[in-house]
N, C-alpha and C positions, 0 to 999 in steps of 0.2 A: 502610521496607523491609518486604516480605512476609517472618515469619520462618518460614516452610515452605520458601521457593522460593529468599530471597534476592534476588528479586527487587524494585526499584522498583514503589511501589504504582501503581497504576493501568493504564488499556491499554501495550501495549508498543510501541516505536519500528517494530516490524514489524507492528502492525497498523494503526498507523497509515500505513505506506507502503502497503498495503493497501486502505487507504481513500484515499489521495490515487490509486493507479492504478485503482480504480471510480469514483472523481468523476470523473478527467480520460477516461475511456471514456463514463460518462453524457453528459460537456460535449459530444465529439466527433459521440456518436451523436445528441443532439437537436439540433445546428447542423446535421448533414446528415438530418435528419430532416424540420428544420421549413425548410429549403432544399428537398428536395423536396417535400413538399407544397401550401408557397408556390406553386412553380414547374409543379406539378400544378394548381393553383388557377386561377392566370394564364393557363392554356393551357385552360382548359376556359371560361373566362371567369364560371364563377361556382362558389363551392367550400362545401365543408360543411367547418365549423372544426371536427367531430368526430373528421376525423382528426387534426388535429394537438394534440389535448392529448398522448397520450403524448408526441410529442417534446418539448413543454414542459413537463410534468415531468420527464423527463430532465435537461434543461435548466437548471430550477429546482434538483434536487438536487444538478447538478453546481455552479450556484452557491452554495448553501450549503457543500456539503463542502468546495472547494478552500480556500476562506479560510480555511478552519477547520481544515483540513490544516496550510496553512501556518504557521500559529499552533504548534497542537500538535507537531507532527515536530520541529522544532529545538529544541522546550524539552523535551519527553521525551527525545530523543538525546541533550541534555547532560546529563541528570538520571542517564540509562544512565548514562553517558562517568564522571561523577561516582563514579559508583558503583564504576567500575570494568569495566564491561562492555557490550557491546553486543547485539541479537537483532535488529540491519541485516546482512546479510550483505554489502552494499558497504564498511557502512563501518569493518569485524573489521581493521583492520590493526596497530592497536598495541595491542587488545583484544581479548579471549576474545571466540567471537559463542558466545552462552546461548540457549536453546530460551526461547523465550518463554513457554512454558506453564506448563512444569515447573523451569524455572532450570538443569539442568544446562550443564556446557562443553560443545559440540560442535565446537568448533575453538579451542586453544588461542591467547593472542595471540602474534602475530607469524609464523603460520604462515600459507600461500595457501591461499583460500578456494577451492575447485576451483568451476568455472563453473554448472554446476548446482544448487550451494544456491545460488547469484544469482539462479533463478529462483524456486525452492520449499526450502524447509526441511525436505521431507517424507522424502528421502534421509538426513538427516544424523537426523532425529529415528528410523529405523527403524535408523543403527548400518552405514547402507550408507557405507564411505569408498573412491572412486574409487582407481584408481590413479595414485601421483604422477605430474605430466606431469614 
C-alpha cells in the first residue's frame, strides 16, 4: 500500500481498463486496416506493402496489450477488492470507487454510480455530483 494515497501499489484497475479499451481499438483498427489495404492490393493487382505497416503495428500492439490486459485487470481488481476499494467505476457496488491518482472516495460503497463516471472519472474528480436520477 502507497502510504500517501492508500492506494495498492502499482497501475490502478482503471488504467488498466484503459489500456485493455486502446488495445481492443488498435486490434479493431488494424483488421480493418489491413483488410482494406489487402483488398486495395488485389484490386489494383499489384500493391506496395508500405501502406500497410501502420495497420500492422496496430495490429501487433493490440496483440500484445490484450493478453496482457487480461492478465493484469483481474488480479489488480482483486488486489483493489482486497484492499477494500475500487477506482473501476462498473464495478463500485459494494465498494467505495477511489480516484486513482490521489486515493480519495468519490462515491461511497453502496451508492449508484451515476452513468457518466462509467465513462470518464473526470466529473467525479473536479467534485461535479449529477443529480440523483
Amino acid at each position: 500500500m502507497n502510504p500517501n494515497t492508500g492506494l495498492v501499489r502499482g497501475l490502478s484497475a482503471y488504467t488498466w481498463v484503459l489500456v485493455t479499451v486502446v488495445s481492443a481499438a488498435l486490434g479493431v483498427v488494424g483488421v480493418l486496416g489491413l483488410v482494406t489495404v489487402l483488398l486495395a492490393m488485389t484490386a489494383r493487382g499489384v500493391g506496395d506493402f508500405d501502406t500497410s505497416i501502420a495497420p500492422v503495428v496496430a495490429l501487433v500492439l493490440a496483440l500484445i496489450g490484450l493478453p496482457l490486459c487480461l492478465v493484469a485487470l483481474p488480479r489488480t481488481s482483486r488486489r483493489e477488492a482486497e484492499a477494500g476499494y475500487t477506482t473501476v467505476p462498473l464495478l463500485a457496488g459494494d465498494l467505495p470507487l477511489r480516484d486513482p491518482h490521489d486515493g480519495r472516495e468519490l462515491i461511497p460503497a453502496g451508492a449508484a454510480v451515476p452513468l457518466q463516471y462509467r465513462v470518464s472519472l473526470r466529473p467525479a474528480r473536479r467534485g461535479l455530483v449529477p443529480a440523483a436520477a
